[in-house]
C-alpha positions in Angstrom: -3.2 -13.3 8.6 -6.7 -14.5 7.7 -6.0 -13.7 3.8 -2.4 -15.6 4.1 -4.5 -18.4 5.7 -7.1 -18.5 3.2 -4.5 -18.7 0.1 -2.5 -21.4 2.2 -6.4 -23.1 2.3 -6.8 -22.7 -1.6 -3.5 -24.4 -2.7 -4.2 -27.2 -0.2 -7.9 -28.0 -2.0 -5.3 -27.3 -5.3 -2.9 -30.1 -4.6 -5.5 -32.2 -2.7 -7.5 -32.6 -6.9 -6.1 -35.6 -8.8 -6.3 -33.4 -11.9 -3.6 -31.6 -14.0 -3.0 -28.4 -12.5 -3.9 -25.6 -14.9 -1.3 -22.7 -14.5 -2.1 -20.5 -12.1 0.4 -18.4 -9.6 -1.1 -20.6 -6.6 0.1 -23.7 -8.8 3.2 -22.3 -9.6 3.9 -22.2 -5.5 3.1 -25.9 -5.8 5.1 -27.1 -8.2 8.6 -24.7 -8.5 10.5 -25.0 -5.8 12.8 -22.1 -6.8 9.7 -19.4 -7.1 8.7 -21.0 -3.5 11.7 -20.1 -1.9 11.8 -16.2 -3.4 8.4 -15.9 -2.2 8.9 -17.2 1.4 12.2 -14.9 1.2 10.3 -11.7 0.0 7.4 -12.6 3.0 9.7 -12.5 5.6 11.5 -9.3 4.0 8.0 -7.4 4.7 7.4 -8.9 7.8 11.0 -7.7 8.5 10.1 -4.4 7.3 6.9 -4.5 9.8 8.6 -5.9 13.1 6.0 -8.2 12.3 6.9 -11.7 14.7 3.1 -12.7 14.1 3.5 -13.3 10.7 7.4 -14.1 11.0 6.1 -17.4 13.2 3.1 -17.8 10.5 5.8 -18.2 7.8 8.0 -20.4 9.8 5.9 -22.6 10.8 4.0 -23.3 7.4 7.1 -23.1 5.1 9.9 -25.1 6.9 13.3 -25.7 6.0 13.6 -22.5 3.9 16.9 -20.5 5.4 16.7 -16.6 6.4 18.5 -14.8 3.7 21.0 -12.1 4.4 18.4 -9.2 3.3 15.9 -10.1 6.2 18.6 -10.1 9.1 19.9 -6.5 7.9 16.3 -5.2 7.4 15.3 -6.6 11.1 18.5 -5.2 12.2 18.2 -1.8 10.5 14.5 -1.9 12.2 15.4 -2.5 15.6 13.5 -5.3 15.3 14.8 -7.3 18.3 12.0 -9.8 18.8 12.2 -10.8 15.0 16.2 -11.4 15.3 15.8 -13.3 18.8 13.2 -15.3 17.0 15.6 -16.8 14.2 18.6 -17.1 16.4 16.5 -19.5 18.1 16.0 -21.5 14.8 19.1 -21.0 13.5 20.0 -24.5 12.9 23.6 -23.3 12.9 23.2 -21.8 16.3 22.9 -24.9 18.5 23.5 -28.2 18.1 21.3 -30.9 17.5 20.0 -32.3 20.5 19.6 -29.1 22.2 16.9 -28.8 20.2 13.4 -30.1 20.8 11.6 -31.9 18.4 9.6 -29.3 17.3 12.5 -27.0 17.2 14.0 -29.3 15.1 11.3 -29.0 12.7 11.2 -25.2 12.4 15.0 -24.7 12.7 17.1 -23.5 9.4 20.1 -21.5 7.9 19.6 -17.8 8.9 22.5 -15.7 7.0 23.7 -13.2 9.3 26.8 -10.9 9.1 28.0 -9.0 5.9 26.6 -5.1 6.9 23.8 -6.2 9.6 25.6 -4.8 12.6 26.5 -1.8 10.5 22.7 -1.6 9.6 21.5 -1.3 12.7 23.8 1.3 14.3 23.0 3.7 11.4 19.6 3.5 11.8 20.4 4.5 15.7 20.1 1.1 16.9 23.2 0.2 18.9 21.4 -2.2 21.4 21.2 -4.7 18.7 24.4 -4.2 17.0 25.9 -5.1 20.6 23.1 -7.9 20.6 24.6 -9.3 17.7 28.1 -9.0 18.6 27.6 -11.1 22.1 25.2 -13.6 20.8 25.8 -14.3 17.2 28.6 -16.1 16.3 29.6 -15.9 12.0 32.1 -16.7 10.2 32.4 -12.9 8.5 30.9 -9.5 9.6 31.6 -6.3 8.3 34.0 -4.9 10.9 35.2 -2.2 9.4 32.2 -0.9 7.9 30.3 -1.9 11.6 33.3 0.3 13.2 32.8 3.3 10.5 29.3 3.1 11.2 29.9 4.0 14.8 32.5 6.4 14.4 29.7 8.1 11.5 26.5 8.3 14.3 29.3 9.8 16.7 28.7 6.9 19.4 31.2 7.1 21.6 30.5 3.8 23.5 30.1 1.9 20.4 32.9 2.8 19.0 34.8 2.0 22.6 32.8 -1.6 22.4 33.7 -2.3 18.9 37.3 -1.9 19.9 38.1 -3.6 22.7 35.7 -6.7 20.9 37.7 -6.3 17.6 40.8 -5.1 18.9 40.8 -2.6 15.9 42.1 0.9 15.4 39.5 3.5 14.4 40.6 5.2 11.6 37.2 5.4 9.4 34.5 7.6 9.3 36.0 10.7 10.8 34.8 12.3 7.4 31.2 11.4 8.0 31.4 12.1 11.6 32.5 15.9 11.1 29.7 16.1 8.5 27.0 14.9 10.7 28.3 17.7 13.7 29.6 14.7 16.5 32.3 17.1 17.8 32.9 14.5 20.5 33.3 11.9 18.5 35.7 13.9 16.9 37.4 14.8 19.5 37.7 11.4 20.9 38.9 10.4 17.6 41.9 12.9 17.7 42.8 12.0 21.4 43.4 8.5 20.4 46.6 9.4 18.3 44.6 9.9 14.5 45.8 13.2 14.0 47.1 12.0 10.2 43.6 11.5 9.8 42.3 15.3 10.1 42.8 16.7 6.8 41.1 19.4 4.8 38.4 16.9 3.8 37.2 16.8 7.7 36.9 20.9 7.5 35.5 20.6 4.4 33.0 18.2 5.4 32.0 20.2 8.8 32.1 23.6 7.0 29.9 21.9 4.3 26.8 21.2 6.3 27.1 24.2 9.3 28.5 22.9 11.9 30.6 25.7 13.0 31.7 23.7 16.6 33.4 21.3 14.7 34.9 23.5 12.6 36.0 26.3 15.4 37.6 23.3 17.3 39.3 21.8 14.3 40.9 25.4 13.9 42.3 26.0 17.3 44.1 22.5 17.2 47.7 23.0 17.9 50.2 21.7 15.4 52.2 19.2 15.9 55.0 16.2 14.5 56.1 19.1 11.9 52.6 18.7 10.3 51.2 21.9 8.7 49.1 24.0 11.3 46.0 22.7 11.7 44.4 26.2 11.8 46.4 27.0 8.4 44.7 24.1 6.9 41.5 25.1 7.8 41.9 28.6 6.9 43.1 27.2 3.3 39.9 24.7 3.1 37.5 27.2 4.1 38.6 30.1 2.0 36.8 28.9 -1.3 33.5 28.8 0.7 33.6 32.3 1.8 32.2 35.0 -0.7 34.6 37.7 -2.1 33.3 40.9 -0.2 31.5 43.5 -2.5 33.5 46.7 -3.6 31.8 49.7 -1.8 30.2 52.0 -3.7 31.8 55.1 -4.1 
């Protein structure tokens, strides 16, 4: 902080001269507004990237006005970084309207872009507290639901995935792939049990068998059949074949 505070120091003596600025990056900072903002927005990616609020709060308060791009939510998301993400929700001039805010409030208030993947981002990275953060205190006008829903189905988290669908009043018919891959038996379990039988085709085997998970796999074998489908345990038997070695001739 002392080195951000001594190059904030420098361009203030800078702009403070009455002479023509010889290029320089600190008088590049001064005078393009455009390379400004892509600075401020790549600071407050690493202090993202950090869980850094010190240096969030530093950037806030001496470069105001300039909105929290997309990029920074999802990395504070995918970093569990809760303090950061309650931090610009309370700025977010979007979030509250204008006389709730204080004066100073006002002041350090701007856009913050959240939505797209960032509740997505933060259940992959295993945390599910702030993807159910998000989806009680941040209101947008698009999130990634289906790729938020696949993303819980993917980590096997059963609660999530129940949260998501009573919130989005979706079915949950992605990810089942991923989850077999990553060994969630329950999750695949508790996908079947809610009627997604169509969904359980050789690529779930595949995708178990793949990566060892021989629970997954010894379950999806002993499913019964059902609707005239073919036999679940056929299909497995079928999908599995290819990955077992011919046995060696004996020698005679």
């Amino acid at each position: 902080m002392a080195l951000l505070n001594r190059i904030l120091d420098s361009q203030a003596l800078l702009q403070s001269s009455h002479e023509d600025l010889p290029w320089s990056i600190r008088s590049l900072m001064l005078s393009q507004a455009h390379y400004q903002k892509i600075q401020v927005a790549l600071s407050l990616l690493e202090a993202a990237k950090r869980r850094d609020l010190e240096m969030t709060t530093w950037l806030f308060e001496h470069f105001r006005g300039f909105a929290v791009p997309q990029s920074v939510v999802k990395e504070a998301a995918a970093a569990g970084a809760s303090e950061l993400l309650e931090y610009y929700l309370d700025y977010d001039i979007n979030a509250r309207s204008a006389d709730e805010y204080s004066d100073e409030e006002r002041d350090l208030s701007r856009p913050v872009a959240w939505g797209g993947t960032d509740a997505a981002d933060a259940i992959r990275a295993g945390h599910r507290n702030i993807a159910a953060w998000m989806y009680r205190y941040v209101y947008v006008d698009h999130r990634d639901e289906v790729g938020t829903l696949k993303a819980a189905v993917a980590t096997g988290d059963v609660q999530m995935v129940e949260m998501l669908q009573e919130e989005l009043d979706m079915d949950c018919d992605r990810g089942i792939q991923e989850a077999a891959a990553n060994g969630h038996l329950d999750m695949v379990q508790c996908m079947y049990e809610q009627e997604l039988e169509e969904m359980y085709d050789k690529g779930v085997v595949l995708a178990a068998a793949t990566n060892g998970h021989l629970d997954v796999v010894r379950w999806l074998i002993h499913l019964d059949s059902s609707g005239g489908r073919q036999a679940p345990s056929q299909l497995c038997r079928q999908t599995l074949n290819p990955l077992v070695p011919e046995k060696r001739p004996r020698n005679t």
